[in-house]
mmCIF file of the N, C-alpha and C atoms, coordinates in Angstrom:
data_MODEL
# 
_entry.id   MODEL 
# 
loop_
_atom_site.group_PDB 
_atom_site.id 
_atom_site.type_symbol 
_atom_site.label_atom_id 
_atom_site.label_alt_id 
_atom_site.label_comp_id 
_atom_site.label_asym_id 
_atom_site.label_entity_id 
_atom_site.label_seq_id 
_atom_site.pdbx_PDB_ins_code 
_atom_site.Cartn_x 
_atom_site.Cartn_y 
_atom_site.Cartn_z 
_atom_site.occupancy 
_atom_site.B_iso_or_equiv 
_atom_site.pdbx_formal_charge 
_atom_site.auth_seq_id 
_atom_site.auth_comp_id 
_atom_site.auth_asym_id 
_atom_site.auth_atom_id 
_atom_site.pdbx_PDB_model_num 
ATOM 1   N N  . UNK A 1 1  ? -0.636  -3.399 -3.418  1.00 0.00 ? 1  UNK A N  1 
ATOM 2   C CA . UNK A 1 1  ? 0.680   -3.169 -2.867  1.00 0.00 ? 1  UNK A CA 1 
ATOM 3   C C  . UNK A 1 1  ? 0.640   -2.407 -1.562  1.00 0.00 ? 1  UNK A C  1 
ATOM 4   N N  . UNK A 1 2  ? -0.671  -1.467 -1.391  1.00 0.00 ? 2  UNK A N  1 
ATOM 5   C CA . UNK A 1 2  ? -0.274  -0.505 -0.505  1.00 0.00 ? 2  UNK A CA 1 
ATOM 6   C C  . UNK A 1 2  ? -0.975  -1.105 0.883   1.00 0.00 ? 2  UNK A C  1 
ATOM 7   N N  . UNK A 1 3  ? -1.611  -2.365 0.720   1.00 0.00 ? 3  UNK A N  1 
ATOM 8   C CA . UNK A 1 3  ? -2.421  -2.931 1.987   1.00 0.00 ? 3  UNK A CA 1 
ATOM 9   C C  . UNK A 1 3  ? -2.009  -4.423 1.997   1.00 0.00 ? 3  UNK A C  1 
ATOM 10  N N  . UNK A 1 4  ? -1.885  -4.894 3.042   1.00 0.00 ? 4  UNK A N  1 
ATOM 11  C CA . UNK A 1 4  ? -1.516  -6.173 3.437   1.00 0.00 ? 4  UNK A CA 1 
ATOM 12  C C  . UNK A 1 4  ? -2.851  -6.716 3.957   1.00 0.00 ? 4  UNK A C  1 
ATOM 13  N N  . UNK A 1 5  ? -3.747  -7.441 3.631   1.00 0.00 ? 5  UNK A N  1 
ATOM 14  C CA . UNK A 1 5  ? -4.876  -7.757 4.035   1.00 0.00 ? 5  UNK A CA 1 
ATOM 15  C C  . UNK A 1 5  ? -4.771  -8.623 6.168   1.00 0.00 ? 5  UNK A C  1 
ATOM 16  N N  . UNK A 1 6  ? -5.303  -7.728 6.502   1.00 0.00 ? 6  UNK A N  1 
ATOM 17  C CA . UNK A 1 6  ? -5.446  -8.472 7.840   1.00 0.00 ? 6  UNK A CA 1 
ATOM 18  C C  . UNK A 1 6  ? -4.264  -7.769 8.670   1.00 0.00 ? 6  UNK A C  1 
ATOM 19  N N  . UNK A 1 7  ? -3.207  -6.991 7.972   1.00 0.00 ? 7  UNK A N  1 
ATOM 20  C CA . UNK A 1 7  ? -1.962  -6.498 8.704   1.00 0.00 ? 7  UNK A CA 1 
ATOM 21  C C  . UNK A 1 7  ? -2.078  -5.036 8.915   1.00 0.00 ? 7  UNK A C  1 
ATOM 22  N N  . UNK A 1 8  ? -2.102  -4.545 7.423   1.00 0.00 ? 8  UNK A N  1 
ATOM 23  C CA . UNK A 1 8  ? -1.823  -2.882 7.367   1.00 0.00 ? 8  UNK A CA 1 
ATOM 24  C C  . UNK A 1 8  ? -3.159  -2.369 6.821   1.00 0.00 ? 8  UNK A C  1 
ATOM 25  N N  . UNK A 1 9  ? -4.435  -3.388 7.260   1.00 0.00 ? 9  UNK A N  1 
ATOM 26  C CA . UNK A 1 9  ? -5.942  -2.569 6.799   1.00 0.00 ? 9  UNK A CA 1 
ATOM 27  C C  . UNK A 1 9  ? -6.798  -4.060 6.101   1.00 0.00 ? 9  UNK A C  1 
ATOM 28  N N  . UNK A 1 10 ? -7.760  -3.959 5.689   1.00 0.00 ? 10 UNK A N  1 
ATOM 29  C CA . UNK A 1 10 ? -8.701  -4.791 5.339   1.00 0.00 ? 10 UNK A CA 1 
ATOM 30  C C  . UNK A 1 10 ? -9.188  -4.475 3.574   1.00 0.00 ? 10 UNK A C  1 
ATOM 31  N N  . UNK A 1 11 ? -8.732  -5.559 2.911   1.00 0.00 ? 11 UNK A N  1 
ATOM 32  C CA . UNK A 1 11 ? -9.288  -5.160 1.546   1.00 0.00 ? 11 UNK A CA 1 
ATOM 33  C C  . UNK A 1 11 ? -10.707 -5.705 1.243   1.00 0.00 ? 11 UNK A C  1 
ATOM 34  N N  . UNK A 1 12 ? -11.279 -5.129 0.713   1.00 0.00 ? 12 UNK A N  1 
ATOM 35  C CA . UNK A 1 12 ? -12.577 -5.473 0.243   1.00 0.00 ? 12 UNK A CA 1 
ATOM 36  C C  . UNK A 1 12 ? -12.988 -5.375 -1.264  1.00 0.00 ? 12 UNK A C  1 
ATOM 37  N N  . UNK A 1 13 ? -13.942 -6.199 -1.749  1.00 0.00 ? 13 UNK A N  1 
ATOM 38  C CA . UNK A 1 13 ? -13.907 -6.233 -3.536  1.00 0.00 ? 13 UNK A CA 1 
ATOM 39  C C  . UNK A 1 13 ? -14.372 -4.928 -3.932  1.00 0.00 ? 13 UNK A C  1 
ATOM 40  N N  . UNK A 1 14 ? -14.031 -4.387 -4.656  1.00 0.00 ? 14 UNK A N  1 
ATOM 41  C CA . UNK A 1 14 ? -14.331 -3.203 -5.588  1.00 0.00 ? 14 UNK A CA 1 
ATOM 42  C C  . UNK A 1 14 ? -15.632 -3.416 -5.834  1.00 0.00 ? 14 UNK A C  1 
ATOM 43  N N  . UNK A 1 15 ? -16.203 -2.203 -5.394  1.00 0.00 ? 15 UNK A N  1 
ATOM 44  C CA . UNK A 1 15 ? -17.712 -1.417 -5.792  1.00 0.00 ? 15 UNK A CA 1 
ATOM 45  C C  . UNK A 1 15 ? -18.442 -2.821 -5.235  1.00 0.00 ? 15 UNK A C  1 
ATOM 46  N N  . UNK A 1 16 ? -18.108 -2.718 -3.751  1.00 0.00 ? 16 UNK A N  1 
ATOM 47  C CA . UNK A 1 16 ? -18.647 -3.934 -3.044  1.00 0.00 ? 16 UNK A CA 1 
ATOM 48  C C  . UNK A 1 16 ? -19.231 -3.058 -1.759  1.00 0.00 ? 16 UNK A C  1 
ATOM 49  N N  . UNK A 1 17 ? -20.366 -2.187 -1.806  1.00 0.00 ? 17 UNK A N  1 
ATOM 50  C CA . UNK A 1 17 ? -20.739 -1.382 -0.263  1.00 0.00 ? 17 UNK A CA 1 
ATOM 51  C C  . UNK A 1 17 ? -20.596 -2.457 0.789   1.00 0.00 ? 17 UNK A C  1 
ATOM 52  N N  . UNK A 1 18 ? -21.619 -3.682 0.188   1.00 0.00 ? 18 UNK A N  1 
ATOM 53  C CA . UNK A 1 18 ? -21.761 -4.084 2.285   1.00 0.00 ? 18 UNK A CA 1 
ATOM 54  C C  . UNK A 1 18 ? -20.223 -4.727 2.401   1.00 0.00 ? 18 UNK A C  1 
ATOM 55  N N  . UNK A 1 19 ? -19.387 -5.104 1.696   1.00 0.00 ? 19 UNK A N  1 
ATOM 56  C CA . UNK A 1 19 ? -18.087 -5.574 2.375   1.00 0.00 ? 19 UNK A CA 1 
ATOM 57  C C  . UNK A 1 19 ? -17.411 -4.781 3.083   1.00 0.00 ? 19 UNK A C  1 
ATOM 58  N N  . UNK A 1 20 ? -17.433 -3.210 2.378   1.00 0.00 ? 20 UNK A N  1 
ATOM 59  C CA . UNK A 1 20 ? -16.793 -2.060 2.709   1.00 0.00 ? 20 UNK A CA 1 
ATOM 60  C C  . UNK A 1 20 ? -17.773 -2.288 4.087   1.00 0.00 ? 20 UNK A C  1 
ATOM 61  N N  . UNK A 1 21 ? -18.529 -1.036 4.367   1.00 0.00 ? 21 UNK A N  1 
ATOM 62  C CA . UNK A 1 21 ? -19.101 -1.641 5.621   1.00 0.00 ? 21 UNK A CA 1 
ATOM 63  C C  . UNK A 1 21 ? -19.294 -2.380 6.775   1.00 0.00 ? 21 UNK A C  1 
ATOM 64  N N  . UNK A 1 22 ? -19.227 -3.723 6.230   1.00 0.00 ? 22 UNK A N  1 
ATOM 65  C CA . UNK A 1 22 ? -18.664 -4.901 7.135   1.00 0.00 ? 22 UNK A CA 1 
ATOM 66  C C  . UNK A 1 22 ? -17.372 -4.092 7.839   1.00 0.00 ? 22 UNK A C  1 
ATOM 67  N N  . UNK A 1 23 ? -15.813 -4.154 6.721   1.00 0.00 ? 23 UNK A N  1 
ATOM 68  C CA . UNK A 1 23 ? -14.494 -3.867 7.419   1.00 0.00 ? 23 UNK A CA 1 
ATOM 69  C C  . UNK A 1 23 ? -14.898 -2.193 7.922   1.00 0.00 ? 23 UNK A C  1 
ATOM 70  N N  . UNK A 1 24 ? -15.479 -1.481 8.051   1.00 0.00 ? 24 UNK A N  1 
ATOM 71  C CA . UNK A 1 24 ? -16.001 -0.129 8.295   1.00 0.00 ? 24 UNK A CA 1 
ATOM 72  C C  . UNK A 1 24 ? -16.078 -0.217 10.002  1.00 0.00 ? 24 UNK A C  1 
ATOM 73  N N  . UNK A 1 25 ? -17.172 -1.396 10.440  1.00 0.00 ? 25 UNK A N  1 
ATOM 74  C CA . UNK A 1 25 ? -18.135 -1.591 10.958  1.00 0.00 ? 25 UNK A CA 1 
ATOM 75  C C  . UNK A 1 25 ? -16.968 -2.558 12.550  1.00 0.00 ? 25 UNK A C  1 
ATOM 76  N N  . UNK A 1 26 ? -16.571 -3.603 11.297  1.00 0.00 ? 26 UNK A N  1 
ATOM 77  C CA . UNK A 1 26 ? -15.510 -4.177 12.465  1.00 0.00 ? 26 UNK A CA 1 
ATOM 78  C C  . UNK A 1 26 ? -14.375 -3.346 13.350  1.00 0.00 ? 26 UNK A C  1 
ATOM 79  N N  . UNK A 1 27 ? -13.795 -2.313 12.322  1.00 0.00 ? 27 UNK A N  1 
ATOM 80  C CA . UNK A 1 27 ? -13.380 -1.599 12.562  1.00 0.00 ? 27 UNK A CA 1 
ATOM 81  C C  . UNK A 1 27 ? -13.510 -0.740 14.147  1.00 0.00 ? 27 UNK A C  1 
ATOM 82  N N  . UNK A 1 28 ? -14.073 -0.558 13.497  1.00 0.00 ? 28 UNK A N  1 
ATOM 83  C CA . UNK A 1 28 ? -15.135 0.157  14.390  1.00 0.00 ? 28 UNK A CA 1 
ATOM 84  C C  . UNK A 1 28 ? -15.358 -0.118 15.962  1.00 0.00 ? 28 UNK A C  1 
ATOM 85  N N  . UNK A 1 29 ? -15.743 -1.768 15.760  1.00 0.00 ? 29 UNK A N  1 
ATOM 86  C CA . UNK A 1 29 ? -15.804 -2.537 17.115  1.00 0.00 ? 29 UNK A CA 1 
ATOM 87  C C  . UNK A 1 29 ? -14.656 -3.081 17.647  1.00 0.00 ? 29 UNK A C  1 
ATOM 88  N N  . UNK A 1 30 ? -13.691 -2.744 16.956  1.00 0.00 ? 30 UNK A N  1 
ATOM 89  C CA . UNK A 1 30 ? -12.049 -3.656 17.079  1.00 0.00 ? 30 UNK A CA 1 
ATOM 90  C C  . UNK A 1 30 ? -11.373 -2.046 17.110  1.00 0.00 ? 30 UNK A C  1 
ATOM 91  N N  . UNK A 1 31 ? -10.623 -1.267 18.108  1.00 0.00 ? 31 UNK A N  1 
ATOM 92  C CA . UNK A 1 31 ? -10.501 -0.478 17.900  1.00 0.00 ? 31 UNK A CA 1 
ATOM 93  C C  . UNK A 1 31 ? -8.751  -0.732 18.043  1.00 0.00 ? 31 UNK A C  1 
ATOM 94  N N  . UNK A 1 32 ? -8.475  -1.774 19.034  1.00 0.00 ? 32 UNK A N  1 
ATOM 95  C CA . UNK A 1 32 ? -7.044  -1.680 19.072  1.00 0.00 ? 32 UNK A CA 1 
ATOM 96  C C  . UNK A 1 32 ? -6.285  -2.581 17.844  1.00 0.00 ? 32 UNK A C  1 
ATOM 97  N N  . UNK A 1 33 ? -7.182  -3.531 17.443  1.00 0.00 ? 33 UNK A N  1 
ATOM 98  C CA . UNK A 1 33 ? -6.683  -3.903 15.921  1.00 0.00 ? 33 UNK A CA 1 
ATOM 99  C C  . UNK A 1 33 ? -6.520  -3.309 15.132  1.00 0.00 ? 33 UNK A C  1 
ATOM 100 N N  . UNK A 1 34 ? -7.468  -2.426 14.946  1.00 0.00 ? 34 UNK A N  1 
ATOM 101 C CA . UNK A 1 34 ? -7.418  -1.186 13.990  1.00 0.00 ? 34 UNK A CA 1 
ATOM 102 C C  . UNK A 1 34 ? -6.161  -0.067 13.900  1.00 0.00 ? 34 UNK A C  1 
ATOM 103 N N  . UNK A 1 35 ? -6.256  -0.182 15.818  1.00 0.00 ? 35 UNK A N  1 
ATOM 104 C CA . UNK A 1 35 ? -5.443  0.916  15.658  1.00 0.00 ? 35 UNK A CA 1 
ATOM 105 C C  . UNK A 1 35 ? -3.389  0.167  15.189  1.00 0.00 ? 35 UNK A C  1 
ATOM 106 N N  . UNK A 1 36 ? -3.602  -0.619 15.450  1.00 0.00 ? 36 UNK A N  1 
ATOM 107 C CA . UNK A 1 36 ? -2.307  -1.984 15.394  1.00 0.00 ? 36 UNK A CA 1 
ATOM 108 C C  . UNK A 1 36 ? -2.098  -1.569 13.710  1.00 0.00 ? 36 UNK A C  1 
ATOM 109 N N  . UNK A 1 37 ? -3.074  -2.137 13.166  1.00 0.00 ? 37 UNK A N  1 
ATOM 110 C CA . UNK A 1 37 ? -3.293  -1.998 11.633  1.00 0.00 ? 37 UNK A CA 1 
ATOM 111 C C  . UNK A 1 37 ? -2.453  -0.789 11.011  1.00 0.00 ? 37 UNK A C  1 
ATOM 112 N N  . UNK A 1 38 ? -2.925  0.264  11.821  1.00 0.00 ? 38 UNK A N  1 
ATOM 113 C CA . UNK A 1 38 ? -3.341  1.896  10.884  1.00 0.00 ? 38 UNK A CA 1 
ATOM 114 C C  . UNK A 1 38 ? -1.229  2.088  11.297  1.00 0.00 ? 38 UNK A C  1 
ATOM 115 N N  . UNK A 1 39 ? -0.808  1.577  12.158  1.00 0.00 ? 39 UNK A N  1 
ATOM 116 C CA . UNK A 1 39 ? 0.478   1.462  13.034  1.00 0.00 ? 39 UNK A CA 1 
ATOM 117 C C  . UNK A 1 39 ? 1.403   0.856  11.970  1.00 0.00 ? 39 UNK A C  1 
ATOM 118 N N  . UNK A 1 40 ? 0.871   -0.275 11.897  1.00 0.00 ? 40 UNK A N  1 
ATOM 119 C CA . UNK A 1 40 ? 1.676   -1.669 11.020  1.00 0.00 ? 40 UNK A CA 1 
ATOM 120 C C  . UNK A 1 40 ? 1.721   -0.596 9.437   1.00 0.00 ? 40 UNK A C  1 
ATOM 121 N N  . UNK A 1 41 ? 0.598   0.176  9.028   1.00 0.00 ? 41 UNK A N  1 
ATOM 122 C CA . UNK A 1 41 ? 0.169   0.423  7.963   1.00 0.00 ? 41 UNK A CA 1 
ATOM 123 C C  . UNK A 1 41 ? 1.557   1.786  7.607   1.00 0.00 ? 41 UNK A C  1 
ATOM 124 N N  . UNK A 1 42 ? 1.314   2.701  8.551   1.00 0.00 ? 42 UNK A N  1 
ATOM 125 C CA . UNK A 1 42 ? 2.612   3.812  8.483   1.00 0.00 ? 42 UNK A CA 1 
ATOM 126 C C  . UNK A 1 42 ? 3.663   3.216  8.332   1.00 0.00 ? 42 UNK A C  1 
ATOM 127 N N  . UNK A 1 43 ? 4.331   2.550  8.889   1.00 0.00 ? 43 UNK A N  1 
ATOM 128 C CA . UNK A 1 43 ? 5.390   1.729  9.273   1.00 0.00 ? 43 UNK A CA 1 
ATOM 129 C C  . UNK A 1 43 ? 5.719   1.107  7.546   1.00 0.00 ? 43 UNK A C  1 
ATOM 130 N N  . UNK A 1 44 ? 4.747   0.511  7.241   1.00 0.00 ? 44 UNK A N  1 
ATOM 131 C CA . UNK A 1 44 ? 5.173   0.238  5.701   1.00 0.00 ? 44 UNK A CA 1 
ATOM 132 C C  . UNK A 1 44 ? 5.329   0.989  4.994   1.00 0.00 ? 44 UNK A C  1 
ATOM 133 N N  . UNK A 1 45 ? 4.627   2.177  4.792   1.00 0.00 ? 45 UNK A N  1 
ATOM 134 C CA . UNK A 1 45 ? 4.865   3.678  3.992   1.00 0.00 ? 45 UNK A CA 1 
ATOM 135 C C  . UNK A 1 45 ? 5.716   4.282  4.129   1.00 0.00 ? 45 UNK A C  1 
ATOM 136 N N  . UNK A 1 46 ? 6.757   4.415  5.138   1.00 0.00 ? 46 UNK A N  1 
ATOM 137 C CA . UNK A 1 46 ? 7.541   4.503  5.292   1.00 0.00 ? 46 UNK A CA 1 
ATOM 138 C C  . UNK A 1 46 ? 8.739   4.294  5.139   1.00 0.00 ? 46 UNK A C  1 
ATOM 139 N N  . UNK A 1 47 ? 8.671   2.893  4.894   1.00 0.00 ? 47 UNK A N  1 
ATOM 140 C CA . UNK A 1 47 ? 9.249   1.999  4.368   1.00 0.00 ? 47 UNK A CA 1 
ATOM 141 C C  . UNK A 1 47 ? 9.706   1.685  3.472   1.00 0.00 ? 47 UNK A C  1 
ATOM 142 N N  . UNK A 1 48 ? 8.254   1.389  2.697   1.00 0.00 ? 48 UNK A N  1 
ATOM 143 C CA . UNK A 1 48 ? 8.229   1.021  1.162   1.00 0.00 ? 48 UNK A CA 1 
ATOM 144 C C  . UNK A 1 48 ? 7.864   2.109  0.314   1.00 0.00 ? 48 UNK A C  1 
ATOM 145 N N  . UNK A 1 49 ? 7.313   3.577  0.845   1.00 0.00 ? 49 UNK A N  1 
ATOM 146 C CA . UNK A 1 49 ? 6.974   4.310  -0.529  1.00 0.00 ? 49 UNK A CA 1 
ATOM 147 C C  . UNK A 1 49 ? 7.379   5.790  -0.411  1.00 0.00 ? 49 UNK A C  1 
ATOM 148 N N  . UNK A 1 50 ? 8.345   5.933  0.623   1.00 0.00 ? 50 UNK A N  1 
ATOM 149 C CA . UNK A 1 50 ? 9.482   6.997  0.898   1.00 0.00 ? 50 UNK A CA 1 
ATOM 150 C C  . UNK A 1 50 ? 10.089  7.919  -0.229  1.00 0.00 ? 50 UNK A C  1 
ATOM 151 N N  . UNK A 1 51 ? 9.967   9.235  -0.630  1.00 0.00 ? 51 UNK A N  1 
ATOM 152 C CA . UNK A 1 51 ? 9.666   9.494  -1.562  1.00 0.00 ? 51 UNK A CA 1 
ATOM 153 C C  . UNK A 1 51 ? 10.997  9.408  -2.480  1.00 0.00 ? 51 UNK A C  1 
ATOM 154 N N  . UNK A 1 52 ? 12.672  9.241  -1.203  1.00 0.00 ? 52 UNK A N  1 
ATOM 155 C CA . UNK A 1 52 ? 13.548  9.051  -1.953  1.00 0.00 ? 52 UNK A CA 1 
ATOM 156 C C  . UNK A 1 52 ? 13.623  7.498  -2.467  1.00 0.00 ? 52 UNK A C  1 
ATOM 157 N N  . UNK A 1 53 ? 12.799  6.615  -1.567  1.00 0.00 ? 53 UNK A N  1 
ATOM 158 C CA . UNK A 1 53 ? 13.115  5.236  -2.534  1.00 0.00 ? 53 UNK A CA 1 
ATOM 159 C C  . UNK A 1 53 ? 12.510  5.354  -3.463  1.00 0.00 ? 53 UNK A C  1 
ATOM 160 N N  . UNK A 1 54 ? 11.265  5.521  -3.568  1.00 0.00 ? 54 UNK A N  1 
ATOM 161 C CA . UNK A 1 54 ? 10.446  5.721  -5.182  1.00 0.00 ? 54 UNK A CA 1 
ATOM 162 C C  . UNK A 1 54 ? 11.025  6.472  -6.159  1.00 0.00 ? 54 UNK A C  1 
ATOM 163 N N  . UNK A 1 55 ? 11.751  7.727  -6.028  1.00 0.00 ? 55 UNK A N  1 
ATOM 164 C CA . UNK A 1 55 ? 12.775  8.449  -6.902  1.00 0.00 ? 55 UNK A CA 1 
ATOM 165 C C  . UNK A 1 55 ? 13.928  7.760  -7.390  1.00 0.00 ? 55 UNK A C  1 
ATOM 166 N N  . UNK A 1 56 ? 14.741  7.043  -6.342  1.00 0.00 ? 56 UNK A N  1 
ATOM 167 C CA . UNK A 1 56 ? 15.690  6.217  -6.984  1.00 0.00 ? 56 UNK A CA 1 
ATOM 168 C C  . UNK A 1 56 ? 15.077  5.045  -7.637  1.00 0.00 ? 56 UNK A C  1 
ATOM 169 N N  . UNK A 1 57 ? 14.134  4.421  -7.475  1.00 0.00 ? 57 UNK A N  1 
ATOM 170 C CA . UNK A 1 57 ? 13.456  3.251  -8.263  1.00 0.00 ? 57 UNK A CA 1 
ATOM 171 C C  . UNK A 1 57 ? 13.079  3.777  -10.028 1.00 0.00 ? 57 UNK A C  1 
ATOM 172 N N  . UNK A 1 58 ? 12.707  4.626  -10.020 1.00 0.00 ? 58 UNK A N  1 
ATOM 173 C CA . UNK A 1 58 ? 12.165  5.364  -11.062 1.00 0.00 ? 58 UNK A CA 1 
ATOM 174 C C  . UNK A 1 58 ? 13.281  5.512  -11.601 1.00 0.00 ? 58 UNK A C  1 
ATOM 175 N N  . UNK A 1 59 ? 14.588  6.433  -11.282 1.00 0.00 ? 59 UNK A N  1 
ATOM 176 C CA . UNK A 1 59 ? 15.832  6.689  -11.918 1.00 0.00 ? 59 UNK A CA 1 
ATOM 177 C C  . UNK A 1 59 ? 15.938  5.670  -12.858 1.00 0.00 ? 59 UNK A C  1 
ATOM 178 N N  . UNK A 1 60 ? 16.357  4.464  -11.524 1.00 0.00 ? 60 UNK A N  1 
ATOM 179 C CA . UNK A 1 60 ? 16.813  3.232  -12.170 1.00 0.00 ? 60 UNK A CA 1 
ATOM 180 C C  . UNK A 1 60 ? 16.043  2.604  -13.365 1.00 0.00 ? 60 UNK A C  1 
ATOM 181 N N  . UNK A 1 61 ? 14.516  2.811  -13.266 1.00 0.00 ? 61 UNK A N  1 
ATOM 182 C CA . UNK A 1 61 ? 13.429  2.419  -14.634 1.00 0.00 ? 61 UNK A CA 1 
ATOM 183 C C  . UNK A 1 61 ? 14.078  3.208  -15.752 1.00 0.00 ? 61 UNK A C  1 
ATOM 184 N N  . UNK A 1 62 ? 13.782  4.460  -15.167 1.00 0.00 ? 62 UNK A N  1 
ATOM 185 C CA . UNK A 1 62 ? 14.098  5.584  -16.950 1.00 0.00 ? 62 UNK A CA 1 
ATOM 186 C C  . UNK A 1 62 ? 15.399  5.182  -17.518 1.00 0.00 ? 62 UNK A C  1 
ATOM 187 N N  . UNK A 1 63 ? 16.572  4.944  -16.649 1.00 0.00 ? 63 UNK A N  1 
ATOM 188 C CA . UNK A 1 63 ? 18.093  4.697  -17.027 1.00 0.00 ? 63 UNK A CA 1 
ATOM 189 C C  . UNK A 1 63 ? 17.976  3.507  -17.716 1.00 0.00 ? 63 UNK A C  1 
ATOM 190 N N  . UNK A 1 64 ? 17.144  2.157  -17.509 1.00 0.00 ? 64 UNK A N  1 
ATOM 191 C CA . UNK A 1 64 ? 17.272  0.897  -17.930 1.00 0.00 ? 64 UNK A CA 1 
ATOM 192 C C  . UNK A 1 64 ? 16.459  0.554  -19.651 1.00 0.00 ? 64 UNK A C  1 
ATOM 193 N N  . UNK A 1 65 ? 15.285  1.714  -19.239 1.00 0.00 ? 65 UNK A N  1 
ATOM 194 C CA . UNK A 1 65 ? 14.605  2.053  -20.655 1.00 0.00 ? 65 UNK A CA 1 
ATOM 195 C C  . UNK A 1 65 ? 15.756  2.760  -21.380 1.00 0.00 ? 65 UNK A C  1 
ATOM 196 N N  . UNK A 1 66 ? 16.202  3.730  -21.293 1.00 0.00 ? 66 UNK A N  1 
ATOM 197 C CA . UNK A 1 66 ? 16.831  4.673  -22.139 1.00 0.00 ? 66 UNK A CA 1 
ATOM 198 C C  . UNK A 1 66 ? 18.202  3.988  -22.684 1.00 0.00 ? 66 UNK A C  1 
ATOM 199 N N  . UNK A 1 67 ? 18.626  2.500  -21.544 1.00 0.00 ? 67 UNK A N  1 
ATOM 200 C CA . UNK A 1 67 ? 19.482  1.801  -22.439 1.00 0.00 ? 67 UNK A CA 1 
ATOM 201 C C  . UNK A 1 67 ? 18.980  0.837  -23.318 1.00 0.00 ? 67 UNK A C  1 
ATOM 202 N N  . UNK A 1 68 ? 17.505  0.738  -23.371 1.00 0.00 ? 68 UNK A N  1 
ATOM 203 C CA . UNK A 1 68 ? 17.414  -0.453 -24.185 1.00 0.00 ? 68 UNK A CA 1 
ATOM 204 C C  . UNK A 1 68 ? 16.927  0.247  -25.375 1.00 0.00 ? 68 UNK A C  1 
ATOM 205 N N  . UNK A 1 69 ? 16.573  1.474  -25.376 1.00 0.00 ? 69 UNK A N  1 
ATOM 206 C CA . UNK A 1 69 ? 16.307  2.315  -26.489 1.00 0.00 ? 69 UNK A CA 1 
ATOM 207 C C  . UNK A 1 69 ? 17.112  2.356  -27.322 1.00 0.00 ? 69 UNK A C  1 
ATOM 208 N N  . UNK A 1 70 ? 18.631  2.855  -26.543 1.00 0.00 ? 70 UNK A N  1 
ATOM 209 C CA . UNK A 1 70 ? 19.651  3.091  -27.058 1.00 0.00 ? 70 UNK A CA 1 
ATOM 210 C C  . UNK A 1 70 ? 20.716  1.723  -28.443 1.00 0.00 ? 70 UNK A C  1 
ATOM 211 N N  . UNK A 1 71 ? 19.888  0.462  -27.016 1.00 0.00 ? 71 UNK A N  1 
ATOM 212 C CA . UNK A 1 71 ? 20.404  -0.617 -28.401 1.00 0.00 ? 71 UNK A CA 1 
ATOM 213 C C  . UNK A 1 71 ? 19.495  -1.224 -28.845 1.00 0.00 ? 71 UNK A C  1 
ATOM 214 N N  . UNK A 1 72 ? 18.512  -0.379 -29.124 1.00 0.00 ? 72 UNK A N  1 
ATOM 215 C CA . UNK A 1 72 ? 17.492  -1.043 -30.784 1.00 0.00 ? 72 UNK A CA 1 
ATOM 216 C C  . UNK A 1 72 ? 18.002  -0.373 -32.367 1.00 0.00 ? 72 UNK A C  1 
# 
């Protein structure tokens, strides 16, 4: 959720060194992509994981559980 592959950072397979590396490495040599990326990347956090939207999202979970509790 928190990376857009190719937009907001580079994913690589889990407990994968040389992939990590590789995107480490490109990185590295690509500095204004990167820096585009790390840009694009705030911009979504901001966005999407803002601590009042995640609070009201959550509200809305606990409120929707606590009604279905309510009619079992």
């Amino acid at each position: 959720e928190a990376v857009d592959d190719r937009i907001t950072g580079k994913l690589v397979p889990h407990k994968n060194e040389d992939k990590l590396a590789e995107a480490l490495i490109w990185m590295l040599e690509h500095p204004k992509e990167a820096k585009s990326m790390g840009q694009a990347g705030r911009r979504k956090m901001e966005r999407e994981f803002d601590e009042r939207f995640v609070f009201e999202r959550l509200d809305r979970e606990y409120k929707r559980l606590i009604r279905i509790k309510l009619l079992k």
